[in-house]
N, C-alpha and C positions, 0 to 999 in steps of 0.2 A: 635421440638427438642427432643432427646433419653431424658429420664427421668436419672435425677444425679442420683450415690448412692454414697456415699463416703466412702471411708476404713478409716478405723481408727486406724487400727493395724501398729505401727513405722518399717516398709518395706524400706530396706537401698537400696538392689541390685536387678536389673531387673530380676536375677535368682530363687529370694523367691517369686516372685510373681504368684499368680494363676491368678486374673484377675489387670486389671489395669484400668486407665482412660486415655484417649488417645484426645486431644486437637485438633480438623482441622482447620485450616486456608487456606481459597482458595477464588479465584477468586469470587465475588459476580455477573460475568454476564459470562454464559461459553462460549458466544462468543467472549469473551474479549481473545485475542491474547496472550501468557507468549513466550517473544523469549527466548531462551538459554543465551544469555549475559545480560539479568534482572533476571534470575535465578541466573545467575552466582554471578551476584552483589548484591543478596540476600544474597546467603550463603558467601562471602567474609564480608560483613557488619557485621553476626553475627561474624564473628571472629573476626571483627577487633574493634568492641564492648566487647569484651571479655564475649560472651557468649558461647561461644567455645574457645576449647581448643585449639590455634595455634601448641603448642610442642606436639599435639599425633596426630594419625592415624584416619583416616577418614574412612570409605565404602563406597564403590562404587559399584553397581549393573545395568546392563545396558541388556536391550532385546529389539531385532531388531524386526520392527515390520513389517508386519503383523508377531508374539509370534511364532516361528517355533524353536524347541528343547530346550536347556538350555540357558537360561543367560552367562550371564560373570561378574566376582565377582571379586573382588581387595581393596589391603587394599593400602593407599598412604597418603605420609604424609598430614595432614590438610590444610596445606598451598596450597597448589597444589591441593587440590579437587576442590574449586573453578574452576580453570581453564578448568579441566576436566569435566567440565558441560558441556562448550561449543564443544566438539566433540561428543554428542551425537544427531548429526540429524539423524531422523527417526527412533529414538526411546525412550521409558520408560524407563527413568533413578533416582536412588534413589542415593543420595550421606547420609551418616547419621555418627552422633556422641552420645556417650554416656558422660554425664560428671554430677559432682557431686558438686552443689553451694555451700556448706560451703566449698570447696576447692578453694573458689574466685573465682569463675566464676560467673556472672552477670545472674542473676534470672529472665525472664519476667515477673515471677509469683509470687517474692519476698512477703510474709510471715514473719511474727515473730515467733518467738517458735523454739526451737529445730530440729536438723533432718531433713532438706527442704525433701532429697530425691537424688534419681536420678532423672537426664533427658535425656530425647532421641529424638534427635532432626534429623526428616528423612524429607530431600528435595525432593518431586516428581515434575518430570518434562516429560509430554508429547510431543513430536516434532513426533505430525499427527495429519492430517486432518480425519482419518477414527476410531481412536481409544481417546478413552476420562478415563481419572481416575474416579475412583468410589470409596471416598476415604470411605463411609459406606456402606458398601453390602447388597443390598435388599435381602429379603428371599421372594420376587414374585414380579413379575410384571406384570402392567396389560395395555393392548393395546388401545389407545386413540380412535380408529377407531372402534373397533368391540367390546373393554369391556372384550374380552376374560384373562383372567389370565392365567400364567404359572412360574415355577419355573428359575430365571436366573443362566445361565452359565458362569457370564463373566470370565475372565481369569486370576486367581490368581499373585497378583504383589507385593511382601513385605505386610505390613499389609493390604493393600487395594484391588484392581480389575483394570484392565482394560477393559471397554464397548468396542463394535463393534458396532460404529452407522450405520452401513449395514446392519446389519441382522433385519431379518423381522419377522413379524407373523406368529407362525406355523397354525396359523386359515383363515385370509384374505389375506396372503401375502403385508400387507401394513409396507415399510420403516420404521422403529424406528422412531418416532417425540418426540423429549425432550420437546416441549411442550405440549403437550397430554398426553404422555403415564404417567403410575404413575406405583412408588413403595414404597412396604412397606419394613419397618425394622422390626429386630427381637424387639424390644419397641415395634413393634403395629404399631407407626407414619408411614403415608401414607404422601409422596411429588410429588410432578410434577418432572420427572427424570432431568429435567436440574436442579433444585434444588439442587440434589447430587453428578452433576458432576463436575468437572473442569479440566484444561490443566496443570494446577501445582497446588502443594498445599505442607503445611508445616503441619509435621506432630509433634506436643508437646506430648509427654507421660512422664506420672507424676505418683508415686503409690498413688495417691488419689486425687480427684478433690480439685483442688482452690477454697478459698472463692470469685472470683472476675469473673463476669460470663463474663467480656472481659476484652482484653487485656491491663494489667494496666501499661506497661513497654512503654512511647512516644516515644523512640528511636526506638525500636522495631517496633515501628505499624507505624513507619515512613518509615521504611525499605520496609515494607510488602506494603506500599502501594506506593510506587514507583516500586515496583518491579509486584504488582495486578491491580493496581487502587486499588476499593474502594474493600474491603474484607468480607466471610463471618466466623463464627464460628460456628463449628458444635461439638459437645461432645458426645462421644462415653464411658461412665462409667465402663461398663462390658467387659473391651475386650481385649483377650488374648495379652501378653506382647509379642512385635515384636521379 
């Protein structure tokens, strides 16, 4: 796992921030299937928990894949992003909110003290078989087959990446294998690339890590795991606010 650093400086809005801590929640096996209407009843649950905000605006960002020119971007009210989850076949879709707990909205991360923070709470959702989220971006990778290393290109998506598990070795020509091939983070940490991928994942950003290294909200991880199966968490400390 990335090594924590924690801010300590009382950081209200996403816009004072330089780096931030950023929370993943995703699929613990990436062969594990996420349809669009468990997505869907994902981000409806946080709302209807009131961890989102039902009365604002939602975004939406949707790229048809295979990634050929720009996105399409829209804002729509909360209520109705749920639903628009489910017309995203065959492609990477991010639905997200920003919202502020002492304004009453329900905290995963709930804390004592002053000032929780903002949250930003981004649903990725994959619908392909050839393209996989890469919710930490390697800075190398290295090929299971022949050992060779080379820098990845995947395909920038909101905070995270899109993989291409078709492309091959520019050494041996051998298929991408998620379990074989490895990469590393900018921490240094080295995983087996199925380790860092998944087909949906929730993405938490907080201006400074939680004391509580998982998720301490049961409603919450009740969601997630209807919606994943069994889930992992990955913590990303140092990383540019979405």
């Amino acid at each position: 796992m990335p090594v924590h650093r924690e801010r300590v400086d009382p950081i209200r809005t996403p816009a004072q921030l330089e780096v931030c801590h950023r929370r993943w929640l995703l699929p613990d096996d990436v062969g594990r299937a996420v349809a669009l209407p468990q997505a869907a009843r994902l981000w409806r649950g946080l709302i209807d928990l009131g961890v989102l905000d039902a009365s604002s605006e939602a975004e939406l960002d949707r790229l048809r894949l295979p990634a050929v020119g720009e996105g399409d971007h829209s804002d729509l009210p909360a209520a109705a992003s749920a639903g628009a989850l489910l017309a995203g076949s065959g492609t990477a879709t991010t639905v997200s909110q920003v919202v502020f707990p002492e304004e009453g909205r329900r905290d995963p991360y709930q804390e004592e003290g002053p000032d929780p923070g903002y949250r930003d709470y981004t649903l990725y959702v994959v619908d392909s078989l050839r393209f996989l989220l890469l919710p930490l971006r390697p800075v190398e990778l290295f090929c299971g087959a022949c050992g060779r290393s080379g820098t990845p290109d995947p395909t920038p998506f909101g905070a995270a990446a899109l993989l291409d598990v078709e492309r091959t070795c520019p050494g041996c020509g051998a298929r991408r294998d998620l379990g074989c091939d490895r990469a590393r983070l900018r921490s240094g940490a080295i995983f087996l690339l199925e380790e860092l991928c998944a087909r949906a994942a929730l993405s938490i950003e907080l201006p400074r890590a939680p004391r509580e290294e998982e998720l301490p909200d049961a409603a919450v991880a009740a969601l997630l795991r209807d919606a994943f199966g069994g889930y992992d968490e990955l913590a990303d400390s140092e990383a540019e606010p979405a």
